[in-house]
C-alpha positions in Angstrom: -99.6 -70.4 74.3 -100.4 -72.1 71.1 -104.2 -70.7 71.2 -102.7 -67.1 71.1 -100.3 -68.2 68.2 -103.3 -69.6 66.5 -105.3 -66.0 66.8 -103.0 -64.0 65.5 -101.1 -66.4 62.9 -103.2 -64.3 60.2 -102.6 -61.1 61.6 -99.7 -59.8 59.7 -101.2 -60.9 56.4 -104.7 -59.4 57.0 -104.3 -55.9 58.2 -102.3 -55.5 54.5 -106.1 -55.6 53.6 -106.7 -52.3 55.1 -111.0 -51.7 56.4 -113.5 -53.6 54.6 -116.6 -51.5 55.5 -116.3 -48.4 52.2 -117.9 -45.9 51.8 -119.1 -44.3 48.6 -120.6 -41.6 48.1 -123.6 -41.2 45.5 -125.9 -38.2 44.8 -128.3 -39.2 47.6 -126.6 -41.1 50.0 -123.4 -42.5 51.6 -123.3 -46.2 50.9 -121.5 -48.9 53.2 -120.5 -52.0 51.9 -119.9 -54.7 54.3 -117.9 -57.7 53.4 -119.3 -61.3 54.9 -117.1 -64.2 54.2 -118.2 -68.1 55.5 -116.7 -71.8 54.9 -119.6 -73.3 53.6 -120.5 -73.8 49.5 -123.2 -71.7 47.7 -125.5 -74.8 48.2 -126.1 -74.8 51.9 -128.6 -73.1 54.1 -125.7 -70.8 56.1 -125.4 -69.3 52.4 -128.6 -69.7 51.6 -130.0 -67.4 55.0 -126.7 -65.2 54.2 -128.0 -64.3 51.2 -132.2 -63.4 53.2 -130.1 -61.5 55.6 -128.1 -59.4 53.1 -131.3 -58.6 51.0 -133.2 -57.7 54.7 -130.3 -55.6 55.6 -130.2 -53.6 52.2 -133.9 -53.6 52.4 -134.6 -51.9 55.9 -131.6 -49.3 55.3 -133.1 -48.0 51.7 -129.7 -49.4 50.2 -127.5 -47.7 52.7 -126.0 -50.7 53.8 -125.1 -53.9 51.7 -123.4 -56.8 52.2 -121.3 -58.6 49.4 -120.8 -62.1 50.7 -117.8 -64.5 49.7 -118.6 -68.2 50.3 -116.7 -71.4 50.2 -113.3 -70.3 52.1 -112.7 -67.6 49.3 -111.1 -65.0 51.6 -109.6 -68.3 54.1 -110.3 -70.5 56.4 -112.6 -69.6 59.7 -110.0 -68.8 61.9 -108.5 -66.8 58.9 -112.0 -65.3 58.5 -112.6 -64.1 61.9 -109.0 -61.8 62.1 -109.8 -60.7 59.1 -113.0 -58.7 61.2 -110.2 -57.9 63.8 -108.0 -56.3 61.7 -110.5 -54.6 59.2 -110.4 -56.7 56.2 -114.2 -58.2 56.6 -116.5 -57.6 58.2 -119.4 -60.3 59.4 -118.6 -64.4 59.0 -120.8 -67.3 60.2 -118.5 -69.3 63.3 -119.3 -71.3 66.1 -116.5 -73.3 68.6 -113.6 -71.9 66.8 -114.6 -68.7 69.1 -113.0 -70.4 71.9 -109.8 -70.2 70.9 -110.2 -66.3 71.9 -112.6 -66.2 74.5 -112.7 -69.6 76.7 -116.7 -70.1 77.1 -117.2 -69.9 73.5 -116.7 -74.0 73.6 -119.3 -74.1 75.3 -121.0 -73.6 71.4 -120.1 -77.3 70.9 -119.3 -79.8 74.0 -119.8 -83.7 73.3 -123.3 -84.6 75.1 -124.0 -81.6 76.6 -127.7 -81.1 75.6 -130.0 -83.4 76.0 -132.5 -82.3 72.8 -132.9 -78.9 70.4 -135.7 -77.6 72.7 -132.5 -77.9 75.7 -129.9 -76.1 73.6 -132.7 -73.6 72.9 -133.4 -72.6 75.9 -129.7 -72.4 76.6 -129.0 -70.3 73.8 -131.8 -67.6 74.1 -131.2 -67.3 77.9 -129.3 -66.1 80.4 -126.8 -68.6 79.7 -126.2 -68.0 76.0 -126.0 -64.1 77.0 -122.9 -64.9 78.8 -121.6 -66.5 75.4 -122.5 -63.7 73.4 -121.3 -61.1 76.2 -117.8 -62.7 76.6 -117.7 -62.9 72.4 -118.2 -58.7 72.6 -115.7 -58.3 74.8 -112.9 -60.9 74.2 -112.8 -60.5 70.7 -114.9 -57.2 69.5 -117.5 -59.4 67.4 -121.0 -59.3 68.1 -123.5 -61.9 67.4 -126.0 -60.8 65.3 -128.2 -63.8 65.7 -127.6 -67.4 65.6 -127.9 -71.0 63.6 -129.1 -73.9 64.8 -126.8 -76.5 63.6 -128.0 -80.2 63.0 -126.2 -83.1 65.2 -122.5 -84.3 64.8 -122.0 -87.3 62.9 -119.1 -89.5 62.4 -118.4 -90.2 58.9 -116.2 -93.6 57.9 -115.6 -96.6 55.7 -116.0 -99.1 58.3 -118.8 -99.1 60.4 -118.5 -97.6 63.9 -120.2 -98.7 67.1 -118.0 -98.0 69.9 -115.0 -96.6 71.0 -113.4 -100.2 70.8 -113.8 -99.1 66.8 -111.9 -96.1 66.9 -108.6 -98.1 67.7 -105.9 -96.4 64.9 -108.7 -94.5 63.6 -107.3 -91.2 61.8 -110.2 -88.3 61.8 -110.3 -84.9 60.7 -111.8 -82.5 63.7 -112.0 -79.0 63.6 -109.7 -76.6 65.1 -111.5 -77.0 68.7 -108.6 -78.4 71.4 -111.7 -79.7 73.4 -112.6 -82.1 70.2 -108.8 -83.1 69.4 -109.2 -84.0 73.6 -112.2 -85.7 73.7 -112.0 -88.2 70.5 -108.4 -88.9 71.7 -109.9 -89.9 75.2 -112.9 -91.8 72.4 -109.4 -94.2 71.4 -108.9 -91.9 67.7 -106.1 -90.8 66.8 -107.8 -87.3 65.7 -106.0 -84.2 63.6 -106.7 -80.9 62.8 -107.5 -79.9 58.6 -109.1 -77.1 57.1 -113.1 -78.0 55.9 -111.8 -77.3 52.5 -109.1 -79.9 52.8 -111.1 -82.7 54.6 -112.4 -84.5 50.7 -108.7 -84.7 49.6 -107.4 -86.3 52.5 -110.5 -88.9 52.7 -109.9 -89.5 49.2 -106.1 -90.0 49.5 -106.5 -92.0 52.4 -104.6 -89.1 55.1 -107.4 -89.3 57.2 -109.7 -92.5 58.1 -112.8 -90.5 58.4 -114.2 -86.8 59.7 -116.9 -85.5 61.7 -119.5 -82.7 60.9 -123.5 -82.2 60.3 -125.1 -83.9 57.8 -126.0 -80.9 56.3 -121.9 -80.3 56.0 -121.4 -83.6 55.2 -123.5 -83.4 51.7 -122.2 -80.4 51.0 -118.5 -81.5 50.9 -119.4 -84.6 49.0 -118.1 -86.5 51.7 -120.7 -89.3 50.1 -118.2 -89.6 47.3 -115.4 -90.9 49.8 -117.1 -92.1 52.6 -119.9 -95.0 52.9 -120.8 -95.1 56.8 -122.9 -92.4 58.6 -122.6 -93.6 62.2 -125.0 -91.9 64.1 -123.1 -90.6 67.2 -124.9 -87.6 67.5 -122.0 -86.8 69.8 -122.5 -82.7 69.8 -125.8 -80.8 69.2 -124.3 -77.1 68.5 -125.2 -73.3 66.9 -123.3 -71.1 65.0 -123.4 -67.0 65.0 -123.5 -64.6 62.0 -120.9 -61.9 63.5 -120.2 -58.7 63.1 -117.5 -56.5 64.0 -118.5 -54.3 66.7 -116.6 -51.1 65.8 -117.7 -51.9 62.2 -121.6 -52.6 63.6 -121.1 -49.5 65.9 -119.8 -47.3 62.8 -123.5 -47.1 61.6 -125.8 -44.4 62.5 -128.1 -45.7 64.9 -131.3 -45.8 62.9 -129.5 -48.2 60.5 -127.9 -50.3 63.5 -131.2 -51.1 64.6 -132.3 -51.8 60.8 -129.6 -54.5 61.1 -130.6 -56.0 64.1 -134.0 -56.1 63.1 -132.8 -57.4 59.8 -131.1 -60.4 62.3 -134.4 -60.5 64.3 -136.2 -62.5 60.7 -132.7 -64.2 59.0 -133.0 -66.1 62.6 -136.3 -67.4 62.0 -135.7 -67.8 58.6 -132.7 -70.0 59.1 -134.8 -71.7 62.1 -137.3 -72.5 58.8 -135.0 -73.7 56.7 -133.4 -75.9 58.9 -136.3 -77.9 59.8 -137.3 -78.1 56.3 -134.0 -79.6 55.5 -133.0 -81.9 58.1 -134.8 -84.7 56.7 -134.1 -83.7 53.0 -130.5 -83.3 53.5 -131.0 -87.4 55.3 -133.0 -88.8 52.0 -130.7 -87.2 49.7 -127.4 -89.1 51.4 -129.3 -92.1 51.5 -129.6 -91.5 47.7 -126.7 -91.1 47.6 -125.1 -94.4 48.9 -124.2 -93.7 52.1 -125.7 -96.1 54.7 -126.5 -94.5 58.3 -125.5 -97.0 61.0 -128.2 -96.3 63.7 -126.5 -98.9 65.9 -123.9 -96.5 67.5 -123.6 -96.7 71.4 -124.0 -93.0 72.3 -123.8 -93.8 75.8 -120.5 -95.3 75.6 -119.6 -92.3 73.6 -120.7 -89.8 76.1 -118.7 -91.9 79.0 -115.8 -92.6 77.1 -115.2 -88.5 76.5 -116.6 -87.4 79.9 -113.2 -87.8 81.4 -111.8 -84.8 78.7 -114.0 -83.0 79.7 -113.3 -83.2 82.9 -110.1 -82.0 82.6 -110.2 -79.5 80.2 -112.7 -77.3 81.6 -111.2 -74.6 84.1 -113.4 -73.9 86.9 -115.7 -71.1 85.1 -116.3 -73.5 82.4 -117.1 -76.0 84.7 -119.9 -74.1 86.2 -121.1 -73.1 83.0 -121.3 -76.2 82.0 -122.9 -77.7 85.2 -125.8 -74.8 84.7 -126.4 -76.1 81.1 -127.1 -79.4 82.1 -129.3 -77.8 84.9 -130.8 -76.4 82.5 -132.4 -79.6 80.9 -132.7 -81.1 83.8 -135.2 -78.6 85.2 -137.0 -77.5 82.2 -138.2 -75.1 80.6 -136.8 -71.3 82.3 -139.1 -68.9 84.0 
């Protein structure tokens, strides 16, 4: 029950917003302006590839359709963001996991030690697998995934260092809103709570929470580095995120520029597959320039067995077998 409060907690607010795509008309053409909101800063490469998709998107439709893009939690947080599409306030945002509080195989964006490498979670994401994903995200929620993000590993951030799950004894951590997370770093031995990304530096700095988890790439974009000094290297979820779009919003377009859009996704994918590469190790160098020392001593293994047993019981039967196929999947290689 408290997954359906948490969908439609911003409803009431967000439909006051009234439709986000508008339409205005010029001496040539009818213009649509979409609006794109996201939780990360200005700085990062989800903004950064945002911004290439926007300039594709206005480019292949001759100006017909742009998209104005509000960064940093402007317009809320991302469950927040992702009603607002529902109810036609916005219309695209970048989200992962949080999907699942709508549509139940979404989690499978982010389970703890679930892929063995980023060639694994490739092939899972660009086959028949993640086209059940994106299938169920269509239909439970009328979003459709433009094209996706691959995300850098999990890290655990803290101010003690952290080896095993022996350290996590009265250990308050942020998580995300993902019930699978708050169950599986509870099972760990933390004592894990839900915030909002934009209130995670506050409470490290105030001492609410212990310490948080996210991608490093999150991680110096927050300035965790400020308030933490231990990057423990638990590399406990390898995960991607989607750039969205409401589908009635998506399907509102004539159909020459729908496919402009898609093909506009088609090269923000590859460019964001660039740019992550390029920054993985920059964004490491710079936190190590930073102060923060990366503890390469973690016992992942004990990690993976110490969640396992969430897992277990959290996943119904379809998620099960989902899951079952995706480590299938990287067991047997590469798909035919």
């Amino acid at each position: 029950m408290w997954k359906g409060f948490l969908a439609c907690v911003s409803g009431a607010v967000l439909l006051l917003g009234g439709c986000a795509a508008e339409t205005s008309s010029s001496s040539e053409e009818d213009v649509t302006r979409w609006k794109m909101t996201h939780i990360s800063d200005s700085s990062h490469l989800w903004h950064r590839t945002a911004e290439e998709f926007a300039e594709l998107v206005e480019e292949k439709t001759d100006g017909a359709v742009v998209v104005d893009i509000f960064p940093n939690s402007q317009l809320g947080s991302e469950v927040d963001n992702i009603n607002s599409i529902r109810y036609g306030a916005t219309d695209l945002t970048i989200t992962g996991e949080t999907l699942e509080v709508w549509t139940p195989n979404a989690v499978m964006l982010a389970v703890p030690y679930a892929f063995e490498d980023e060639d694994h979670m490739r092939r899972v994401i660009e086959g028949p697998l993640g086209g059940i994903i994106e299938s169920d995200i269509e239909r439970d929620i009328g979003l459709t995934p433009l094209f996706y993000m691959e995300r850098a590993p999990r890290n655990l951030t803290s101010n003690v260092e952290i080896n095993t799950p022996e350290d996590l004894r009265g250990f308050n951590m942020r998580v995300p809103n993902v019930p699978l997370f708050l169950d599986a770093w509870s099972q760990a031995g933390a004592q894990p709570q839900v915030l909002s990304l934009s209130e995670v530096f506050t409470g490290l700095q105030q001492g609410v929470i212990d310490g948080q988890e996210n991608p490093n790439d999150l991680i110096e974009s927050n300035g965790f580095y400020e308030v933490q000094q231990y990057l423990n290297e638990t590399e406990h979820v390898r995960s991607w995120i989607y750039v969205v779009v409401g589908t009635e919003q998506l399907e509102a377009l004539p159909a020459d520029q729908q496919a402009a859009v898609k093909e506009a996704a088609a090269e923000a994918e590859a460019y964001a597959q660039d740019l992550h590469e390029a920054e993985t190790e920059a964004v490491r160098e710079r936190l190590d320039e930073q102060g923060m020392t990366f503890n390469d001593d973690v016992d992942q293994e004990a990690f993976r067995e110490a969640m396992m047993p969430a897992l277990e019981e959290y996943f119904t039967e379809e998620q099960n077998e989902l899951y079952l196929d995706i480590l299938a999947e990287g067991e047997g290689g590469e798909s035919e």
